[in-house]
N, C-alpha and C positions, 0 to 999 in steps of 0.2 A: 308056261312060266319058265320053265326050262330053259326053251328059245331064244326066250328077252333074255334072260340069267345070259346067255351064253354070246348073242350079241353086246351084251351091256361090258361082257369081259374081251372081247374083241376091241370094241370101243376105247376103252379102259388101256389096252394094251398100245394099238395104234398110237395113240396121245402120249404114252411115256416114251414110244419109241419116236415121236417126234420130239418130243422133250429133249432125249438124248442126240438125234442128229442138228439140233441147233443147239446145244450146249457146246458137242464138236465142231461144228461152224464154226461159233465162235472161236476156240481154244486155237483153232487152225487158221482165222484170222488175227489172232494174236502177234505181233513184231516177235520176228526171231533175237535171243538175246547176241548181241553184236559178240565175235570172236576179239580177241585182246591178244596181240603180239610185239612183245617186247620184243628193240632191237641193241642192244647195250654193247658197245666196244669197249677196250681194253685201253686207258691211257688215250683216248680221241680228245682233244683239245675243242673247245668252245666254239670254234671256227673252222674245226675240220673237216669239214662237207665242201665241194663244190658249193650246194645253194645256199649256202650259211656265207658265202663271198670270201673262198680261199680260191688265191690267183693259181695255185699250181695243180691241186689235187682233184684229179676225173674221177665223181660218184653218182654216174649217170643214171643208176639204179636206182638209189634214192631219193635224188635229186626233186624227183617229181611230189614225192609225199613230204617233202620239207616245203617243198615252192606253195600247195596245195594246201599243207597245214598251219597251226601256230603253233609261235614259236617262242619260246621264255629265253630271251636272251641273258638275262643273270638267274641260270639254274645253278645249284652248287652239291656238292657232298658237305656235307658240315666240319667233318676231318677227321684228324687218328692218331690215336695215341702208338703208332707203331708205323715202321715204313712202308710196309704195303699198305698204304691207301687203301687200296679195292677191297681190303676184305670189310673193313667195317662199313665202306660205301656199300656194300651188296647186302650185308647185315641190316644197315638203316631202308635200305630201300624194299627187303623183302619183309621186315615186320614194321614197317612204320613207324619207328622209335627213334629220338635223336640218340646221340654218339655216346652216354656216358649211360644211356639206360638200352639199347640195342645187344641184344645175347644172341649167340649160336644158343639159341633152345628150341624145343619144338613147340608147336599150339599145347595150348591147355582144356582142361575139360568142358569150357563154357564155352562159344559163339565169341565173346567178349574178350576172348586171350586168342584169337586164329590169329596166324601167320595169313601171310598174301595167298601163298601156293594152296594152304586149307581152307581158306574163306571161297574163292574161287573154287575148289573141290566139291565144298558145301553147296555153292551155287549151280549147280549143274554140270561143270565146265570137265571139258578133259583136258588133264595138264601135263603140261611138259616143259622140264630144265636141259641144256641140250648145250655145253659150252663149261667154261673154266670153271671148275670147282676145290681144286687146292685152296683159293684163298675167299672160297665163298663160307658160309653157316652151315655146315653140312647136315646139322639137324634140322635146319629148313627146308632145304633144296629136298633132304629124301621126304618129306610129302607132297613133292609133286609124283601127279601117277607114274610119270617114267623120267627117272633124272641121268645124264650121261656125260660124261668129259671124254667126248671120243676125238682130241685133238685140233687139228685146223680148222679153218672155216671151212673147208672141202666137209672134212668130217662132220661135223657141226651142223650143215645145213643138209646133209646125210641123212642126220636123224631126224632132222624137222621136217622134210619131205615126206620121206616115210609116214610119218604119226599123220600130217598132213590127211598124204591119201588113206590112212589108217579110220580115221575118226571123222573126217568135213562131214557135216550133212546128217551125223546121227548126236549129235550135241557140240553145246556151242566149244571153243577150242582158246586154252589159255599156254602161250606160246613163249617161253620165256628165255632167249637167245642171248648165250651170253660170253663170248670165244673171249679168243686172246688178241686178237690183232687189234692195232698197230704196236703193242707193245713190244720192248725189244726182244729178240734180237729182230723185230721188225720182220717176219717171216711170210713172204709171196713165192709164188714160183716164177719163174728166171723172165719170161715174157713179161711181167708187172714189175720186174727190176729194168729190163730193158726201156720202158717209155718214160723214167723220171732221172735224169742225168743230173750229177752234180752242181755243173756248170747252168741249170735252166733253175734252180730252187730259189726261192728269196733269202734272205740272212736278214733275220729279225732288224729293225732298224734301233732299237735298242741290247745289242748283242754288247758282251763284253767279255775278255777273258778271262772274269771271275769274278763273283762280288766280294769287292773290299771289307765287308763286313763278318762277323761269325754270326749267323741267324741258330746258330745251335743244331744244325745239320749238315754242316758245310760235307763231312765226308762218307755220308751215306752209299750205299751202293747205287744209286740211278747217276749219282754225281760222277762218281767212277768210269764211266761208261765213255768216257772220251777224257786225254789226258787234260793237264792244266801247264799252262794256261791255254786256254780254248782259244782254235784258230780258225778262221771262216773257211777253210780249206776241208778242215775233216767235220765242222759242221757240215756243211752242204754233203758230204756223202751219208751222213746218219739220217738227216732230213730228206734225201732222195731215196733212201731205204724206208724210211716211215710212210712220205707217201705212198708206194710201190703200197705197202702193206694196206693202205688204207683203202685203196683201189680194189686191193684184191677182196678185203673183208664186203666190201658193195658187193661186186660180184658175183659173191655167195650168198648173200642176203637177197640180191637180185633172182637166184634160183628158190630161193621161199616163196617170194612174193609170186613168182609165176605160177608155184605149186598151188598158190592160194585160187589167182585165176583160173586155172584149169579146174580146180573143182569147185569154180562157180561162188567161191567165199570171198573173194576179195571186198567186193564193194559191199559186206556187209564184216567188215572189219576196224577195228580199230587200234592205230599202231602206235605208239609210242618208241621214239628212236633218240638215241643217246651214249654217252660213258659213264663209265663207272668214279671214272676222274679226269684233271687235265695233266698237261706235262710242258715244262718251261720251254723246251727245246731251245737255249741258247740266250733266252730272255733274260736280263739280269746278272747274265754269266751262270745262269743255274741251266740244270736238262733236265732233272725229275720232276718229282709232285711232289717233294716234301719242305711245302715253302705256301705262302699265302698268299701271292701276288696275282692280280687277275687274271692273269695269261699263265700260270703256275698251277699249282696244283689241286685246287679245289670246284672249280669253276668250268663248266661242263655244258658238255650242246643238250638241250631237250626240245624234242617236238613233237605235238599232238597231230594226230593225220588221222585220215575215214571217216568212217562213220562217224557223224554229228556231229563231224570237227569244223569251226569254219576258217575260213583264211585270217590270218591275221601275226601278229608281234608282239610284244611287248617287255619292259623292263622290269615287271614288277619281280621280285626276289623271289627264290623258287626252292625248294631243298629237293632232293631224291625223294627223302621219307614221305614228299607228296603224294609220291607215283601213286601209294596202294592207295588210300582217303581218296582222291579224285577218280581213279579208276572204277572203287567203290562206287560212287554219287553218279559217272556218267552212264553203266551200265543199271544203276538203280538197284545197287544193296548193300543192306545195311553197317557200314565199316566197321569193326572191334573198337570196344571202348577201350583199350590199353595203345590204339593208334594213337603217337604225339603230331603227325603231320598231317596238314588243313588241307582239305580239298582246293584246286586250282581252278574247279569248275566255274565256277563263282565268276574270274578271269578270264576264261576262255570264253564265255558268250558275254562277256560284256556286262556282267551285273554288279561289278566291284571293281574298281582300277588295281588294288592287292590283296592279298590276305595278310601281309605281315609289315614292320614297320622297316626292318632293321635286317641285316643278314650279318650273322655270326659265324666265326670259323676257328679251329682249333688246330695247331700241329702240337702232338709231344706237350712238353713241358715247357716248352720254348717261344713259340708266335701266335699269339691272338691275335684276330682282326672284327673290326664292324666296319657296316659302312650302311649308307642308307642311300637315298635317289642322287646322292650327288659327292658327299664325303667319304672316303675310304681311310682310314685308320689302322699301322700295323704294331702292335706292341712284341717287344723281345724281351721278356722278366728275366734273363737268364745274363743280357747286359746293361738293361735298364734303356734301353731304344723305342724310342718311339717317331715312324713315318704318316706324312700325311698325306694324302693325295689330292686333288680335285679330279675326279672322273670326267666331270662333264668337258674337260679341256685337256684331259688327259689319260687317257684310257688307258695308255698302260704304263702307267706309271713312272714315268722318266724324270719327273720331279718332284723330290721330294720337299714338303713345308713343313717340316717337323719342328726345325730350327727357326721359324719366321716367328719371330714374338709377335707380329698381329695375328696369328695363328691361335694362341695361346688358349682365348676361350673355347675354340671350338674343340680342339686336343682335350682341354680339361672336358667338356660337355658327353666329347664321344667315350671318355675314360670311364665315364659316369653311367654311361650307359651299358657301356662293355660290361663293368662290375654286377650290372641289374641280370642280365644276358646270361653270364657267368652262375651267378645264382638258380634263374629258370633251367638250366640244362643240366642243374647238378657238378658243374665244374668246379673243383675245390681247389685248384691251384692258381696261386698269385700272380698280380702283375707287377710284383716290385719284389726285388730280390733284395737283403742288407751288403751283400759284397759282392757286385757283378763284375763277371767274368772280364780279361780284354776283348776288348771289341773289333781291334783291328784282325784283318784275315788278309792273308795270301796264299800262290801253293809255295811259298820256299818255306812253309810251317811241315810240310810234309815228310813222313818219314820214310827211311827205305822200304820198309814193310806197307805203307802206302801205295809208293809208287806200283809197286811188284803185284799188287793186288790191281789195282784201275789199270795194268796193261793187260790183266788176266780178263777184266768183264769189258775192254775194249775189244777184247776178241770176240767175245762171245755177242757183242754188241753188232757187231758185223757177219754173223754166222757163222763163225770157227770154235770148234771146240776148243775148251779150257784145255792148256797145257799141262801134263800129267809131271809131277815132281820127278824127277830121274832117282832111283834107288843105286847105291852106289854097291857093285856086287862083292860079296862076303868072301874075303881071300883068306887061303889057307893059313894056317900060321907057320910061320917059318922052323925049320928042324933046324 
């Protein structure tokens, strides 16, 4: 009895240990969960890639996962109640909130309040922030495992290399790359200034030198950044420095990607590449991003690449705050219920033409806009202005219908809906002012303390440090 006892536990034993190597089978047949590496520039305008069809700028690095992926040709930041843009862009896009409910805060105690960087934590993921953090959420950024502002894109993809060969291969890798470049003072080394000349750049075909209106930001610091009235002369050198920079930013993105290949992760990645905002450069007579006009400051390159991306385009409207919801849904978990932004997944394989009807944007206290598949709408409450555009004939905006009385309904219609818009995001500020400002603008409004300032950040706009006030030396007093 013994014997059988003791075979029967043999038995017995055998059968669980096969139990176990096919439970392992399986788990090891499992899809590995896809790595996620954000690529996010500083100030990159909607059309700043080579493969997005910019005539001047070489990003032959990238090039290949924008051609390869889809692409949301109306992405946007929703906007800012302050002049740097980027930070509440990086705010909305690292907790999935629009603009008026988006906090530098960290996750909360439940699954249901995580930020981006701690749901992916949650998820297995090792993470990493590795780029401009002055004007990010810095209670976000620090739960990622390793967060760093180690300077240029040299340095920058410094640290994503490293973590890179630090982590591939022992869990999946959430990559979250977020430098400075192209923004001013436009910073490449001297070889990425030598191949984009002045004289080869385009000059926007609606350039001006200044807009005749007051949009209630006219003398912002990006504005400053080259004198007024603007001449196609010292454009073309800021725009042949910009490119310069944006070549260089590929470059070192380009040393990611390879880091990715060598350790065998690439084709089980999934990229997302983009800005944080756009920037006028010379459009409108404006250069920053504190302004609503498509080619201005809101409106942004985004593209899905790798893993389970397929080729494709489209117009449907997009926000940042998508990035983490869609992110969520395409690696398969579960998004925070305090996320206000829709998965684009939906979108990308083709199950829904949009997720949203309408694209809303805010600067300040000063310009609302909507627009939908075809109409674009810019309100100014601060002088009671209102532009309209047709997109589908006019893309960037060069005629305005504001003033066309068969206009009228559709102006009143988009009004109507801005007010609804206004409402859902929490926006409590008007679009009709009782005594609005003038309206007319030029620079002979400028004062000396003006001027003295925009020659100070055109220095700097060009690589020269700010000139130090001269201290006048303390003389004796006379016997």
């Amino acid at each position: 009895m013994a014997l059988v006892g003791c075979v029967r536990l043999l038995m017995s034993f055998r059968f669980l240990l096969a139990l176990l190597c096919i439970a392992t089978s399986l788990r090891s047949a499992e899809p590995r969960k896809p790595n996620i590496v954000i690529l996010l520039a500083d100030d990159l305008r909607p059309d700043g890639l080579g493969a997005l069809g910019h005539p001047v700028v070489k990003t032959p690095n990238l090039d290949p996962l924008v051609s390869s992926g889809f692409i949301f040709r109306r992405c946007y930041t929703m906007g800012s109640m302050i002049g740097a843009v980027c930070r509440p862009s990086r705010t909305m896009l690292l907790t999935g909130q629009s603009m008026f409910r988006a906090d530098n805060k960290p996750s909360g105690p439940t699954r249901d309040e995580f930020t981006f960087p701690r749901a992916m934590k949650e998820a297995g993921y090792a993470t990493l922030h590795s780029g401009k953090n002055d004007n990010s959420p810095k209670l976000v950024t620090a739960e990622f495992d390793e967060t760093y502002d180690p300077g240029n894109a040299t340095a920058v993809a410094d640290k994503a290399v490293k973590f890179i060969g630090e982590h591939a291969g022992k869990q999946p890798l959430f990559l979250y790359i977020a430098g400075h470049e192209p923004h001013d003072p436009q910073y490449a080394p001297p070889e990425f200034y030598a191949q984009y000349k002045p004289e080869d750049v385009v000059i926007p075909k609606d350039f001006a030198p200044y807009q005749p209106f007051d949009n209630g930001e006219m003398i912002v610091r990006d504005e400053k950044t080259l004198p007024w009235p603007r001449t196609k002369e010292m454009l073309a050198k800021k725009l042949a420095r910009y490119y310069a920079s944006t070549a260089y930013w590929d470059s070192e993105m380009g040393r990611i990607l390879d880091a990715l290949r060598k350790a065998g992760e690439f084709e089980n990645t999934l990229f997302v590449i983009g800005g944080d905002n756009g920037l006028s450069l010379g459009e409108h007579g404006l250069l920053g991003k504190q302004n609503l006009y498509e080619f201005g400051g809101m409106h942004v390159p985004c593209i899905f690449s790798g893993k389970g991306i397929p080729k494709g385009e489209t117009r449907a409207v997009a926000y940042w705050m998508d990035l983490f919801p869609t992110v969520c849904e395409l690696v398969g978990i579960t998004k925070p219920a305090r996320v206000e932004g829709l998965s684009l997944a939906p979108v990308i394989h083709s199950e829904k033409p949009k997720v949203r009807e309408f694209m809303y944007n805010v600067y300040r206290n000063c310009e609302r806009s909507i627009s939908d598949d075809r109409w674009k709408l810019i309100r100014y409450p601060l002088i009671n202005k209102t532009q309209l555009f047709d997109l589908s004939v006019d893309p960037h905006e060069e005629h305005d219908l504001g003033a066309d009385p068969a206009k009228a309904p559709k102006i009143s219609e988009l009004m109507t809906q801005l007010a609804r818009l206004q409402q859902q995001y929490a926006d409590t500020y008007p679009l009709t002012v009782p005594n609005p400002a003038p309206s007319d603008w030029s620079p002979t409004v400028l004062t000396s303390e003006d001027i003295k300032d925009q020659e100070e950040e055109t220095a700097v706009t060009f690589g020269k440090p700010p000139q130090k006030k001269a201290k006048k030396a303390a003389q004796a007093p006379k016997k």
